[in-house]
Every structure is written in structure tokens, then in C-alpha cells.
C-alpha positions in Angstrom: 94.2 107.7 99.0 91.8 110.5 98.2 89.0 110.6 96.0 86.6 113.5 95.5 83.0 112.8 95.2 79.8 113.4 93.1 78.4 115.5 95.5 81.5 117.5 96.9 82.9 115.4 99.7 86.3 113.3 99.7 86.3 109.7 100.7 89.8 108.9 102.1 92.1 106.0 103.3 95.1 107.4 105.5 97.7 104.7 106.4 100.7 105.4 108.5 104.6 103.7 109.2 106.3 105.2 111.7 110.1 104.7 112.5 112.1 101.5 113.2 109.6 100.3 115.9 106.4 100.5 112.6 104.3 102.2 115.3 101.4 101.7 112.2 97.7 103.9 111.6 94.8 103.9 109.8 91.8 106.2 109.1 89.3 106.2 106.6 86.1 107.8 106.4 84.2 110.9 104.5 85.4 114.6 105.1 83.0 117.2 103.9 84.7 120.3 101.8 84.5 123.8 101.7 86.6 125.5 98.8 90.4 124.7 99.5 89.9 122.6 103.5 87.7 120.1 104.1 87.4 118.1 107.4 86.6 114.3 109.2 85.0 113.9 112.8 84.5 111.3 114.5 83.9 110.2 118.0 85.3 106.8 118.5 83.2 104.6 121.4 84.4 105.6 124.7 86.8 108.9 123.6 86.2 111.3 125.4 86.9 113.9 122.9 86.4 114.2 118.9 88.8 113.3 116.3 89.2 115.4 113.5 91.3 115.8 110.1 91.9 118.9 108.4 92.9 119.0 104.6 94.0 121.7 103.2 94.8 122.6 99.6 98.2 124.6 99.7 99.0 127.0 96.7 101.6 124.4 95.6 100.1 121.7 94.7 100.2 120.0 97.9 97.9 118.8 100.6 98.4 119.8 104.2 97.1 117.0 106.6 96.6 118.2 110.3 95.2 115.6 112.5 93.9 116.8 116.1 92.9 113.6 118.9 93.8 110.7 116.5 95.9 109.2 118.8 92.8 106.1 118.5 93.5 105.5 115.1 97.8 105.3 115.3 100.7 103.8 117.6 102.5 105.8 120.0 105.2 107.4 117.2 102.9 106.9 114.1 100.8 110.0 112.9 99.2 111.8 110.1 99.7 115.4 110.0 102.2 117.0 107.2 102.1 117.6 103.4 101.0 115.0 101.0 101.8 115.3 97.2 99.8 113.3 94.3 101.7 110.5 92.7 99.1 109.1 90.5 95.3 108.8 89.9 93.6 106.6 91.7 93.1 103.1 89.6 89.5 101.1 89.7 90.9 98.9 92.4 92.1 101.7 94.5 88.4 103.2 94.7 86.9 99.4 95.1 89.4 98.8 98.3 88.2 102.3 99.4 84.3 101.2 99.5 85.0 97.9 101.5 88.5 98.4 103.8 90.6 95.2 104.1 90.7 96.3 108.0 
């Protein structure tokens, strides 16, 4: 889930099922834009390196996900990287579960 901002940013909710084993992920947080990309960082406690998500706005339509360190945030065979496509505005309760994460 994606939502874009008063003020320019995107507040997102990334989930992720991977394969028959459901290696799982989640990330949520605030990524700032600029024109078509916008990106997240964060330092989780005791990484030794940054984690950050690139979006990216492709000509088509779609979003373009690249994830770099977020190994933290999934299982071994889950990720978030690849092309995303809107299915629908995002309902009242989508935004509400957004503010306050059930995780």
C-alpha cells in the first residue's frame, strides 16, 4: 500500500510471500520523493549498514521497487524488489491500518 502525502512524501506498507516455504516480509515507513523516485532509509539497531527502498515511477504506469540491505525486514527467499501495478485506491481502512501497523 502506497499513499502520497500532503506535503510530498509517500507513507507505505510493503508485505511479502515468498515460495512454498512463505519465507514472509514487512516494511513500512515514509520515503521522501523527488519527481518520478522517491526513497526509505533506515538503520535498523545493530545493522551494520543502511537499508534503503527505491521507487520509481516507470513510463507505464508501473512502480519499480528496488530494495538494497533489507534482508532485516524479510526471510531468507522473501524480498521486495520488482514492478508493482495499482489495483485500486486505497479505502479509509487501508490508510487507518497504515497510521497504526497490526505488527
Amino acid at each position: 500500500m502506497i499513499d502520497e502525502r500532503e506535503d510530498g512524501t509517500l507513507s507505505f506498507t510493503c508485505n511479502a510471500v515468498r515460495g512454498a516455504s512463505y519465507h514472509l516480509g514487512n516494511i513500512d515507513g515514509i520515503a521522501t520523493a523527488n519527481e518520478i523516485t522517491a526513497r526509505f532509509s533506515t538503520r535498523p539497531e545493530g545493522e551494520e549498514k543502511e537499508t534503503w527502498l527505491t521507487f520509481v515511477q516507470e513510463n507505464d504506469g508501473r512502480l519499480r521497487l528496488i530494495g538494497e540491505n533489507t534482508s532485516y525486514f524479510h526471510g531468507a527467499r522473501a524480498y521486495f524488489d520488482g514492478q508493482y501495478l495499482r489495483v485500486r485506491e486505497l479505502t479509509r481502512e487501508d490508510r487507518e491500518e497504515m497510521a497504526s501497523p497490526p505488527f
